[in-house]
N, C-alpha and C positions, 0 to 999 in steps of 0.2 A: 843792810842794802835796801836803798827803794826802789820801787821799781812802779812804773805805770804807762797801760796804753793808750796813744795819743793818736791823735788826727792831726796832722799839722800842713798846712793850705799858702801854699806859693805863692803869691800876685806874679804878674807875669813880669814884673821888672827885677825879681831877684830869683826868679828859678833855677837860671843859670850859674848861681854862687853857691860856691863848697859849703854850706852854711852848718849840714849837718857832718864836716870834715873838722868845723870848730869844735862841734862836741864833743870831739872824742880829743884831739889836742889841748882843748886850751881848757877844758872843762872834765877831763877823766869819767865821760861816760860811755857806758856801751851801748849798743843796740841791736836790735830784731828786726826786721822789716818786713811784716806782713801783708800788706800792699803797697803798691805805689802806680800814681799814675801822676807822668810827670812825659810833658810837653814842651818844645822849643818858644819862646817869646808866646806864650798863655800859663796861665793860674797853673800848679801842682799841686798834687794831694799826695801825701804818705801818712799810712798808716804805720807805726812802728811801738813797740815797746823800747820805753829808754829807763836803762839800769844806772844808779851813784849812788854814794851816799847824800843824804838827805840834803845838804849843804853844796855840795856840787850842782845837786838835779836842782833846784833853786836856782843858782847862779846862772844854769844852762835855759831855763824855760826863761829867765829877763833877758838874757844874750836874743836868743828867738824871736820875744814878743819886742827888743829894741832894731830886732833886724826888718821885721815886719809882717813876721810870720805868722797868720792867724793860728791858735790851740783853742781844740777839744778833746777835752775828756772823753774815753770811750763809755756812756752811759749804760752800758748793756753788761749782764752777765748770761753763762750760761748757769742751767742746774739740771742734775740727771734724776731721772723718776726712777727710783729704787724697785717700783714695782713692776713697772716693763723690763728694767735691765737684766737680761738674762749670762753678762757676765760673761759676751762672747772674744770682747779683745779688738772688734774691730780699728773704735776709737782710738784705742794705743796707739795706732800705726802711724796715724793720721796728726795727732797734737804733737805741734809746735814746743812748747814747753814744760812737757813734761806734767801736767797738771791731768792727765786719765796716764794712769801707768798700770803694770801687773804686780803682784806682789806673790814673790815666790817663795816657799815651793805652792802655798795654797793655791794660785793661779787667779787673785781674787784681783779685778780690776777696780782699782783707786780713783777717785777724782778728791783732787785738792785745788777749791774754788779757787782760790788765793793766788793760785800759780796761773789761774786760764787768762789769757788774754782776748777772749770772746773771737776769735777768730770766724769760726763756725765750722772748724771742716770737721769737727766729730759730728755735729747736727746731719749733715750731708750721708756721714758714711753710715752711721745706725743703721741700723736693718729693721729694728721697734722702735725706732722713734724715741729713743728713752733720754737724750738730749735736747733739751731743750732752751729756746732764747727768752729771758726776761730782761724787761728794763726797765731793774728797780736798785740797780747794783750802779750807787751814786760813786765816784772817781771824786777825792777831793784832789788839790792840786799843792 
């Protein structure tokens, strides 16, 4: 499965077409949708995680970019400072996919970078600050 988070930016002449309705038909991918801000006859922005196999998610980002839809890669990752974290759960609550969870019965909260799609609302809910935004976490495509 790949999977990766995009930025993908509307011109105001195709905002209003199904576009991301082909991806899931004509192209067998899923998706996340982590923001969106999307306007009648002006530019849209969505942010979204889209999941395929390798070969689909190819086929889907040229569908996109021949539709007219500027991509970017989400350039940023998060990383948790092991030394602040004191392992209280908040995060779990809050992540989107899965990437800070609890691991029972030890109660020991996990982050698996790989899965985060840099959202940020763990950064938000921390109570120590023990998440953090870096951006050095390169997205190839």
């Amino acid at each position: 499965m790949h999977a990766r988070t995009l930025v993908l930016r509307f011109p105001a002449e195709i905002v209003d077409k199904p576009i991301i309705t082909h991806l899931v038909k004509d192209y067998n991918l899923t998706f996340n949708i982590l923001k969106a801000q999307i306007y009648p006859r002006k530019e849209g922005m969505l942010v979204l995680e889209l999941r395929g196999n390798r070969r689909d998610f190819q086929k889907g980002i040229k569908y996109l970019r021949d539709a007219g839809v500027q991509i970017e890669p989400v350039a940023q990752g998060i990383r948790r400072d092991d030394e602040r974290c004191y392992q209280c759960g908040a995060c779990t609550a809050v992540c989107p996919t899965g990437a800070l969870h609890i691991r029972r019965p030890e109660m020991a909260v996990l982050f698996e970078s790989e899965r985060c799609s840099a959202c940020e609302l763990c950064v938000k809910t921390c109570p120590v600050r023990a998440m953090i935004v870096t951006f050095d976490k390169a997205l190839a495509m």
